[in-house]
C-alpha positions as CSV (number, residue, x, y, z in Angstrom):
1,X,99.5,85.0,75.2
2,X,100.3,81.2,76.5
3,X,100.4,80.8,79.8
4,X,104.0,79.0,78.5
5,X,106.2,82.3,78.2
6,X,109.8,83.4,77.9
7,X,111.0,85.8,80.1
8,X,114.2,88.3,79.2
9,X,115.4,91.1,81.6
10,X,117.8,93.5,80.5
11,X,119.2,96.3,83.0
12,X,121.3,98.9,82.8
13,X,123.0,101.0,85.5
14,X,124.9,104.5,85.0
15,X,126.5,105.6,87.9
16,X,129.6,106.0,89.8
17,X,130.2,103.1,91.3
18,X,128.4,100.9,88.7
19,X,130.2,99.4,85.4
20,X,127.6,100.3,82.8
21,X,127.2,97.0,81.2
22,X,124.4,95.4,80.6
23,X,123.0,92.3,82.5
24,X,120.6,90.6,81.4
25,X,118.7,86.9,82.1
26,X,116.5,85.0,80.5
27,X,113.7,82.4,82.0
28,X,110.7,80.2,81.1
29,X,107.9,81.2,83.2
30,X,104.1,81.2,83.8
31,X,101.8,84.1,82.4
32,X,97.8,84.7,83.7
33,X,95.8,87.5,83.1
34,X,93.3,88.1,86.2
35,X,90.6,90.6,86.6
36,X,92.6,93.1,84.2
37,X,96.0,92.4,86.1
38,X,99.0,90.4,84.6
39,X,101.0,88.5,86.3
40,X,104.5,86.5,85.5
41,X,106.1,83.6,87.5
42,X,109.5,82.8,87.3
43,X,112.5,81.7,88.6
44,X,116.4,82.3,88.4
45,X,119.9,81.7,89.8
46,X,122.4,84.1,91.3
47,X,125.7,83.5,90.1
48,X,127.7,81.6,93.0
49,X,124.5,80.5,95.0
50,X,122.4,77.4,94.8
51,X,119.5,79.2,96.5
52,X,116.8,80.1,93.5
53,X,114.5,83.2,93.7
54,X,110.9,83.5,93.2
55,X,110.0,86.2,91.0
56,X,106.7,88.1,90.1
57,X,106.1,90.4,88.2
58,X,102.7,92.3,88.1
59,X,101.4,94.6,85.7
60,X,98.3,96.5,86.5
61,X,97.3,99.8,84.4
62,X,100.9,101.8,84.6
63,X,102.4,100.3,87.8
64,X,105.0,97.0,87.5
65,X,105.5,95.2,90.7
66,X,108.7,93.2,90.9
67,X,109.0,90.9,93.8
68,X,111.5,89.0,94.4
69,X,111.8,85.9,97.8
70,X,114.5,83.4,98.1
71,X,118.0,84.3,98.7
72,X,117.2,88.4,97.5
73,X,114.0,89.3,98.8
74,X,112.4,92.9,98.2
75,X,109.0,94.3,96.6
76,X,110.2,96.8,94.2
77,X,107.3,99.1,92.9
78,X,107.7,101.3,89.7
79,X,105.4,104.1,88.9
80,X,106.0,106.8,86.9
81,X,106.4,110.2,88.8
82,X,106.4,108.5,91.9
83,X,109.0,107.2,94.4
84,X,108.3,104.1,95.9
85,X,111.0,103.0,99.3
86,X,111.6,99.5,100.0
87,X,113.9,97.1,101.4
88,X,116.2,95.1,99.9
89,X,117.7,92.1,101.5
90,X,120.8,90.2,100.2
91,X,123.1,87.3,102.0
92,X,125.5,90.6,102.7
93,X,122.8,92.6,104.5
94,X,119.8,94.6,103.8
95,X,119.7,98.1,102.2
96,X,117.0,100.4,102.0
97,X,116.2,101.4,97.8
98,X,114.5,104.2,96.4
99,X,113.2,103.9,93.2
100,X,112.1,107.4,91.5
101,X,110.4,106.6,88.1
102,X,110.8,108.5,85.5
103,X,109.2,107.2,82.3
104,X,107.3,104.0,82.1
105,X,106.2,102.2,78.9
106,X,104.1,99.2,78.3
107,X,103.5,97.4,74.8
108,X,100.8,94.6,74.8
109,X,100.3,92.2,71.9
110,X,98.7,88.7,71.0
111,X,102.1,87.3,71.9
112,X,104.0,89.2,73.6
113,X,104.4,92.0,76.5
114,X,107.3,94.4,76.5
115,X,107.6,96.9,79.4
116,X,110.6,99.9,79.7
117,X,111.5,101.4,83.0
118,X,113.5,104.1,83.7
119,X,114.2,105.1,86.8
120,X,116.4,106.6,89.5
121,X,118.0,104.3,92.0
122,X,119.3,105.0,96.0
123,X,120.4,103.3,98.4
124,X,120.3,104.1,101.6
125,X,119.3,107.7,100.6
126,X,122.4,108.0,98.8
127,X,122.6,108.2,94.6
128,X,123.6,104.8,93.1
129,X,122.2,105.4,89.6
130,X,120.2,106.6,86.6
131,X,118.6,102.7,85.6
132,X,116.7,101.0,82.5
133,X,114.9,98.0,82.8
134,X,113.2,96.0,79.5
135,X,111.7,93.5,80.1
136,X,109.8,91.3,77.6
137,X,107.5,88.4,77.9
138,X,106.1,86.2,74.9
139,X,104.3,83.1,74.3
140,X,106.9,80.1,75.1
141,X,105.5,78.6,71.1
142,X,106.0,81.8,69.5
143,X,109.0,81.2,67.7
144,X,107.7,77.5,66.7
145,X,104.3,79.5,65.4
146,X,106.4,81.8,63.4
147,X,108.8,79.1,62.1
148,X,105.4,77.1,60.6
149,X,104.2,80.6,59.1
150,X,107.3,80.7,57.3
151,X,107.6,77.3,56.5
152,X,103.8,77.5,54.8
153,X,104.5,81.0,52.6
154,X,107.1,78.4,50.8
């Protein structure tokens, strides 16, 4: 993979108080591959803030680390069979999350890195929901390689 990727987060949430729709973001970010680990650098904006945040995600074996600093801040660890606490801050206050994992899935290519979550979410030891997240990370040139590969079976 390029260290130029494309980064696209879909979540879902099913729960009481939660809508059910999807959200998802998209982002151009930085990919390395370090002593086995990957990693991925990037950045977004929460709607109605100016304030960015920092993300990273890292891979290693079966656990995805997602942490988050700027205006949300939290270290969210997701492992299958395991349930990993942290705090999550926000401009309205901080909560403590549980995340229980459930199934974890990882696909690595050439070009790309696809990894599904799903996972049980509480806050403040209560239930918020039963949660998906896909992400997927490929090469920023991908779609210009594949373009040229069609352009030369003419």
């Amino acid at each position: 993979m390029t260290k130029e990727v494309m980064v696209r987060i879909v979540g879902m949430h099913n729960g009481e108080d939660t809508d059910n729709q999807p959200v998802a973001s998209a982002a151009a970010g930085v990919y390395y591959l370090k002593d086995g680990v990957h990693y991925v650098l990037f950045e977004e904006h929460a709607q109605g803030f100016t304030e960015t945040i920092k993300n990273r995600l890292k891979l290693k074996g079966n656990v995805l680390e997602i942490s988050k600093q700027g205006l949300l801040s939290s270290n969210m660890v997701f492992e299958e069979g395991v349930v990993h606490n942290t705090a999550y801050n926000t401009p309205y206050g901080t909560f403590l999350m549980g995340i229980h994992t459930k199934r974890f899935a990882m696909e690595e290519r050439e070009d790309s890195l696809r990894i599904q979550v799903d996972y049980t979410l509480e806050m403040d030891d209560k239930f918020v929901a039963e949660s998906r997240i896909d992400i997927m990370v490929v090469s920023a040139d991908l779609p210009d390689r594949m373009a040229q590969q069609d352009n030369n079976l003419n």
